[in-house]
N, C-alpha and C positions, 0 to 999 in steps of 0.2 A: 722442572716445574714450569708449566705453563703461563704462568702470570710473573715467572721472578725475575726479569726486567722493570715490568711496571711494580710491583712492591718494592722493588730498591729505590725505584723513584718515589713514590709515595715516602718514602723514610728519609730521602735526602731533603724535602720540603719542610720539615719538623724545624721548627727554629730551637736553638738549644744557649743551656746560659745562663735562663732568665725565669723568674716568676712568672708560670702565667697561669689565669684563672678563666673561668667562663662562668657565666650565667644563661643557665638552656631552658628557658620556659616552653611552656607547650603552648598556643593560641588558643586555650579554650574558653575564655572568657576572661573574667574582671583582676586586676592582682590584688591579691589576698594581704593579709600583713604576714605573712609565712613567709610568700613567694618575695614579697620585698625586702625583708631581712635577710632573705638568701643572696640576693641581687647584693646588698648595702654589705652584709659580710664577704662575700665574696671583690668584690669591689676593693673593702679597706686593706684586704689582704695584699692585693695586687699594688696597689697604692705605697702600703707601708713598706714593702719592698722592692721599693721600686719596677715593679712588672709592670704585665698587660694584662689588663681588664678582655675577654671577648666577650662580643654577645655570641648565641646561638639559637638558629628559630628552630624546636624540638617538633615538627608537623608529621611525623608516622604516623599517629592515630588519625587519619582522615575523618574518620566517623564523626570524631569529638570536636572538631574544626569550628569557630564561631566566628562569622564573618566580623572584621573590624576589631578584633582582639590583638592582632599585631599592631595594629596601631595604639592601642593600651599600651604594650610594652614600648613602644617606641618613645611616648608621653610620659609614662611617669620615669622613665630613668634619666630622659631628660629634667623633668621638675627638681626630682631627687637630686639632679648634679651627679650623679652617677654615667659618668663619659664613657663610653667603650672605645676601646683603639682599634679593634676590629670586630666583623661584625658584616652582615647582608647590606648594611647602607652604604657603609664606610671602607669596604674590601677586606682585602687583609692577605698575608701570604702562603697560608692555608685553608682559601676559601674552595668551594662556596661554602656558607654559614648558615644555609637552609637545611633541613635533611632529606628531603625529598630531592633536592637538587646533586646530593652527595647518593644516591641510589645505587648508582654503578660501583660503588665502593664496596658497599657491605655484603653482594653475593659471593663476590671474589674470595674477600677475607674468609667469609663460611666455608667455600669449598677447600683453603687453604687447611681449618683446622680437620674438616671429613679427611685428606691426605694425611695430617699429621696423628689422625685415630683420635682425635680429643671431639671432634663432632660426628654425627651420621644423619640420614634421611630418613624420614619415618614418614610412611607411607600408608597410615593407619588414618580410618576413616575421620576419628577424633583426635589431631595432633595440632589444633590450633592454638594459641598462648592461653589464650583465657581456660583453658583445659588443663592448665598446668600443675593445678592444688593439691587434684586428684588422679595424678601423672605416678605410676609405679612404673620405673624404668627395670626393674627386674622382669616383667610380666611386660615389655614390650618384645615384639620379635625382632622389632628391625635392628633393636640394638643389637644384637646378635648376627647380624646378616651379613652375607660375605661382602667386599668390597667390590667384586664383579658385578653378583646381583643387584646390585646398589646402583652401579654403575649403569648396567642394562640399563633396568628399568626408568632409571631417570632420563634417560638418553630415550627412552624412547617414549618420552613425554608425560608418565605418569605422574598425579599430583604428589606432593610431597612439602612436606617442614623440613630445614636441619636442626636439630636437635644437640644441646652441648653433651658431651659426655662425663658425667661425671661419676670420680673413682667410686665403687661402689667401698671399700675399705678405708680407714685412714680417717684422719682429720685435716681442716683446714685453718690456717692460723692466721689472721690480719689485725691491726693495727689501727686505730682511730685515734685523733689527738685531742679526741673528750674522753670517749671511752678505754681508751687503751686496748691491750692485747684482748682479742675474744675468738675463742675457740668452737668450731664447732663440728660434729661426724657427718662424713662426706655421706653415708646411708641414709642422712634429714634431707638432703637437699634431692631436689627434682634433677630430672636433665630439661633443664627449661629450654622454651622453642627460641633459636635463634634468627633462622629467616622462616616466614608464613607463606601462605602459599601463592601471596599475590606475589614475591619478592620484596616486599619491603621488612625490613629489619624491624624485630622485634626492640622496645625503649632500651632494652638491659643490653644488646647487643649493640646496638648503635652508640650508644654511650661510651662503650668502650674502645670501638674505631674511632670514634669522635678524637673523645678523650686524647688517644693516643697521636695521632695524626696532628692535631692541633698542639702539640708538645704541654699539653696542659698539666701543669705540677701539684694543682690543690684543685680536690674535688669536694665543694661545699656543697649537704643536702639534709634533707629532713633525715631525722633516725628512724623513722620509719623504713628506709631502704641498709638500715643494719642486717636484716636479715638479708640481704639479694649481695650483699660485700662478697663472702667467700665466695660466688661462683665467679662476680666478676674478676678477684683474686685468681680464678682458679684459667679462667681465658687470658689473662695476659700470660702466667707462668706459661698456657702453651704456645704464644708467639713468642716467650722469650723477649718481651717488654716490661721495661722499669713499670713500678709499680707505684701511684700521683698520690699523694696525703691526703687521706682521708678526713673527713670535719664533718662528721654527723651530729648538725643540732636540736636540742629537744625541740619538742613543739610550742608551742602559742597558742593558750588555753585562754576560754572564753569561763571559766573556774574550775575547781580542783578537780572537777571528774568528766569537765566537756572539753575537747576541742573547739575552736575556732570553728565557723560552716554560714555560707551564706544563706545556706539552706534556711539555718537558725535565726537568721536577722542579724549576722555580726557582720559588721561594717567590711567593704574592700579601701584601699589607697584611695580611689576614687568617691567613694561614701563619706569619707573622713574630710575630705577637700570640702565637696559639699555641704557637708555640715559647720564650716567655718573654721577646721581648723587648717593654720599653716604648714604648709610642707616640712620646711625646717623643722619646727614642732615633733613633725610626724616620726622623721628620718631619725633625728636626737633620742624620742623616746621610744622608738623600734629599736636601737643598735643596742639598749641596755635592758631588751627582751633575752634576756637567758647570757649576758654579757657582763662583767663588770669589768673597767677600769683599774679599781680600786679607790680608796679615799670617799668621801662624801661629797664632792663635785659632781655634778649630774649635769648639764648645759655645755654643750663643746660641737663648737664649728665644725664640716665637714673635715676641713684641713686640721685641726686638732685631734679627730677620731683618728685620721690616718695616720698622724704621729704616733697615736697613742695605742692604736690596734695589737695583740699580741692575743694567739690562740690560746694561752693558757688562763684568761680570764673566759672562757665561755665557759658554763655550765651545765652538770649532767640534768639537773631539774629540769623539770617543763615550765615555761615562765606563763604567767597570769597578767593578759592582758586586763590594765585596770582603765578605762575611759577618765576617772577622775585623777587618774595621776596624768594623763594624757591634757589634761584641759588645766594641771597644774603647768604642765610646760609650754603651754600653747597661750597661759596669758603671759609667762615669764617671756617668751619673745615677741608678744603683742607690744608688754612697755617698752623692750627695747630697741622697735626700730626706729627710725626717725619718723617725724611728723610726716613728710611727705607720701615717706611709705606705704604706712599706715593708712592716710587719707587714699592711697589708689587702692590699699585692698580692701576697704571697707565702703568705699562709693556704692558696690551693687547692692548693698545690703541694704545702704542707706536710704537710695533710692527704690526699695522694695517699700519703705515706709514714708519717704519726704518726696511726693512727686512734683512739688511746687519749683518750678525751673527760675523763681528766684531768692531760693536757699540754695545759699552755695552747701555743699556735702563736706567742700574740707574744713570748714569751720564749723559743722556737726562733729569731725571725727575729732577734732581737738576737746571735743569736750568727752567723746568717748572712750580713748584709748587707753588711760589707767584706770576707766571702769571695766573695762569689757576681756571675757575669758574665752570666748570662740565665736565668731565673727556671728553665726545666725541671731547671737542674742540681740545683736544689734536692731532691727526692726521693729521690736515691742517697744522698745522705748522712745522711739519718736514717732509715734502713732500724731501726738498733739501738736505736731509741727505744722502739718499740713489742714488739721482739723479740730479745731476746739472740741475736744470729750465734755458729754455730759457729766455734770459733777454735782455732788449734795455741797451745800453752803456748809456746810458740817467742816469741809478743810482747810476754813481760815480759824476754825480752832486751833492752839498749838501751842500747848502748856512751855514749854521751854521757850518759844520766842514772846512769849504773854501775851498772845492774840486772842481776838475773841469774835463772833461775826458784828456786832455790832463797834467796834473800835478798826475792825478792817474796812467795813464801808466809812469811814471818818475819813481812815489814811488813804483809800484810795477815790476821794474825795478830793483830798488836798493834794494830792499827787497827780495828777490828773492832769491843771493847768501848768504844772514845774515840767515834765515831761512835754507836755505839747511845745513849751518856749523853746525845747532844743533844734537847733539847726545841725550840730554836727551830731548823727544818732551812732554814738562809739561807746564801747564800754568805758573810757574814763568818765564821761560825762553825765550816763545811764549813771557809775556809780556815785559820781559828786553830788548827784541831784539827790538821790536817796538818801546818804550819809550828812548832807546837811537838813535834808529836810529832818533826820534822826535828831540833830544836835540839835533842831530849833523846837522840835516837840518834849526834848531833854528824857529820851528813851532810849535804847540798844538798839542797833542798828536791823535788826533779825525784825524788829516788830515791826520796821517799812518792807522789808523785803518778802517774808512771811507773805504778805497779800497780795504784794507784787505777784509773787510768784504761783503762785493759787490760780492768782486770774490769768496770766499768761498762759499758763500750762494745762490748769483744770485738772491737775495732777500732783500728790505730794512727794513721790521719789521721781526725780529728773536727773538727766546728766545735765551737768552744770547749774548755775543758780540763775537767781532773778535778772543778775546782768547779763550773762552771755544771753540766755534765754532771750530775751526782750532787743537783743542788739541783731540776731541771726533773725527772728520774726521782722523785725522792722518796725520804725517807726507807728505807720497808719496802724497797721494788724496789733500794736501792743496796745496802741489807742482804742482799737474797737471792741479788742478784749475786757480792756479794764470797764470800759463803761457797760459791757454786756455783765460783768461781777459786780459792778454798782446796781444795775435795775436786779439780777438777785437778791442781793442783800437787804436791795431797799422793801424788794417784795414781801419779806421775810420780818423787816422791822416793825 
């Protein structure tokens, strides 16, 4: 054999021993929540058993190529915390980890299997991949055709595919650790095209040198590629290579009869950030798409999934992406990060609606963060930070705090000159002035604040109340408010 120096070398590079997994996206645009649950599954695998994560950039389809999409993947699996130990950035000892750059690999191994009769050349006008549907390998002639002719004619330059051969009798039997054993007759399957005829590797082929060469142990991917298992079963049995665990998981349905599709409007990793929710959020309730743990705990650190990861919690179901179970866990980790946190992820938001440079934003987000379920909502509610909203007099009514517009211009009357005597403008002293001024009118404390707060805001649901309100606007500005709901009121009287 002409190549069997260099494939003994290629086989001594295999690192062996160890867990290892890969994640092989293809650059053609945005990640999907598919592609990132494969990434986060594949990941916890590697994790939970102590292995290595690799990345792999899957670029054969030229066509499909979108510029700047590699840097997609490069961004969200870092957001994710999903680390690779090897990988195009980061090396590794079966690189390179492009597929374009692994090129030389894959014609080799094809002519290896044309030698061992499990592949041939076809030389037939229509043998490119995408021709494969309606590919009858009995009504081909190449398959048939001597190994000389074969030989000839490619030697002397004619175009040609290699083509896998597959048994025309028989069955093939493989193994999946959702689905289990599934059998299928070798007479369904195509001889699908393995090199094209530019030479580069058809996905289904390269996946398999990939595969192999990278000593990768667990191959995690959509069930959609259940049906392409047995041929790829059927090329390793002809190199006489172990055969990697398979984890084909259901899909990620956008409801019971759709798929997921951006085409559709459904969000990518990237759309989801956008829309205010956090990564963690994200990561958490993607890993329990078509997964269970078990128990009714649903919230767990990246380092807890990886404790806790075990194949035999995925599911044959298709799981149903639901948005509002998605923005149940996206306020559950809004409360619990700290204050500061919080105040840096929700400053742009803040500043989309408080442009005034002296309202600080993290004493906005203090009043926001046990209200707030995904960060976009943030902006609608402090529209009236930066600008008194027009408002009907009608919302110093407010049967529970006993207000009325005529007893709100009183109070904010009397309150008026108690406010202006403060020097130190702090919420304790915002609220002593009100709560005495309550005691000395011998009323509930709701009927000073009720019009306070009316006239600060011009608004009846706020985050936070009449004090913070009036302590983050300021002095002057709670001042020029109140007396702007005084000439209302009085207008009105």
């Amino acid at each position: 054999m002409i190549y069997e120096k260099w494939f003994s070398e290629q086989e001594a590079r295999i690192p062996k021993g160890e867990v290892r997994t890969r994640f092989a996206p293809s650059p053609t645009g945005y990640m999907h929540v598919g592609n990132l649950r494969t990434a986060l599954y594949t990941w916890l695998i590697a994790r939970h058993n102590k292995g290595k994560f690799i990345l792999r950039i899957e670029d054969t389809d030229q066509e499909r190529l979108v510029e700047g999409a590699v840097d997609v993947i490069y961004r969200t699996l870092t957001e994710c915390g999903l680390d690779h130990d090897e990988g195009p950035d980061v090396g590794g000892p079966v690189g390179p980890y492009i597929q374009t750059e692994r090129r030389g690999l894959y014609g080799k191994y094809a002519e290896l299997l044309v030698e061992k009769g499990s592949a041939y050349r076809c030389f037939c006008e229509k043998c490119e991949a995408d021709e494969d549907a309606g590919f009858e390998k009995a009504a081909d002639p190449c398959r048939s055709m001597s190994k000389e002719e074969s030989d000839r004619r490619a030697a002397a330059g004619e175009p040609h595919v290699i083509r896998q051969r597959i048994p025309e009798e028989g069955t093939t039997t493989f193994h999946d650790e959702i689905f289990g054993d599934i059998t299928v007759e070798n007479k369904t399957l195509d001889d699908q095209v393995l090199i094209k005829r530019d030479g580069l590797p058809t996905y289904n082929f390269a996946n398999v040198i990939d595969d192999h060469l990278m000593g990768i142990t667990h191959v995690v991917r959509g069930s959609e590629y259940l049906s392409s298992s047995p041929k790829y079963n059927l090329l390793y049995e002809a190199f006489g290579w172990p055969i990697p665990c398979y984890v084909h998981c259901s899909p990620v349905m956008r409801d019971a009869h759709n798929k997921m599709s951006k085409r559709h409007g459904d969000p990518s990793y990237e759309d989801l950030i956008a829309q205010g929710y956090l990564t963690d959020a994200v990561v958490n309730y993607v890993a329990l798409l078509g997964w269970s743990p078990g128990g009714e705990r649903e919230i767990y650190t990246m380092k807890e999934l990886a404790e806790i990861f075990e194949l035999k919690g995925l599911s044959k179901s298709p799981a149903i992406f639901d948005i509002e179970k998605l923005k149940f866990f996206n306020a559950e980790y809004i409360r619990a990060m700290s204050p500061e946190d919080f105040a840096k992820a929700a400053e742009p938001f803040i500043r989309q609606a408080v442009k005034n440079p002296d309202i600080d934003p993290a004493a906005i987000a203090a009043l926001l963060q046990q209200r707030t379920e995904v960060l976009t909502d943030i902006p609608e509610k402090l529209d009236f930070f930066d600008t008194l909203p027009e408002y009907d007099t009608a919302l110093f009514v407010h049967k529970k705090s006993k207000t009325d517009e005529a007893g709100s211009l009183e109070m904010l009357k009397a309150m008026l000159p108690v406010f202006e005597a403060i020097d130190d403008w702090c919420d304790e002293n915002i609220l002593t002035a009100m709560t005495d001024m309550a005691a000395r009118c011998e009323c509930k404390n709701a009927k000073v604040m009720w019009p306070v707060r009316i006239a600060a805001a011009g608004k009846a649901v706020t985050p936070g109340g009449a004090v913070e309100i009036c302590r983050i606007l300021g002095k002057n500005e709670t001042l020029r408010r109140m007396n702007i709901a005084i000439e209302k009121l009085s207008a009105k009287a």
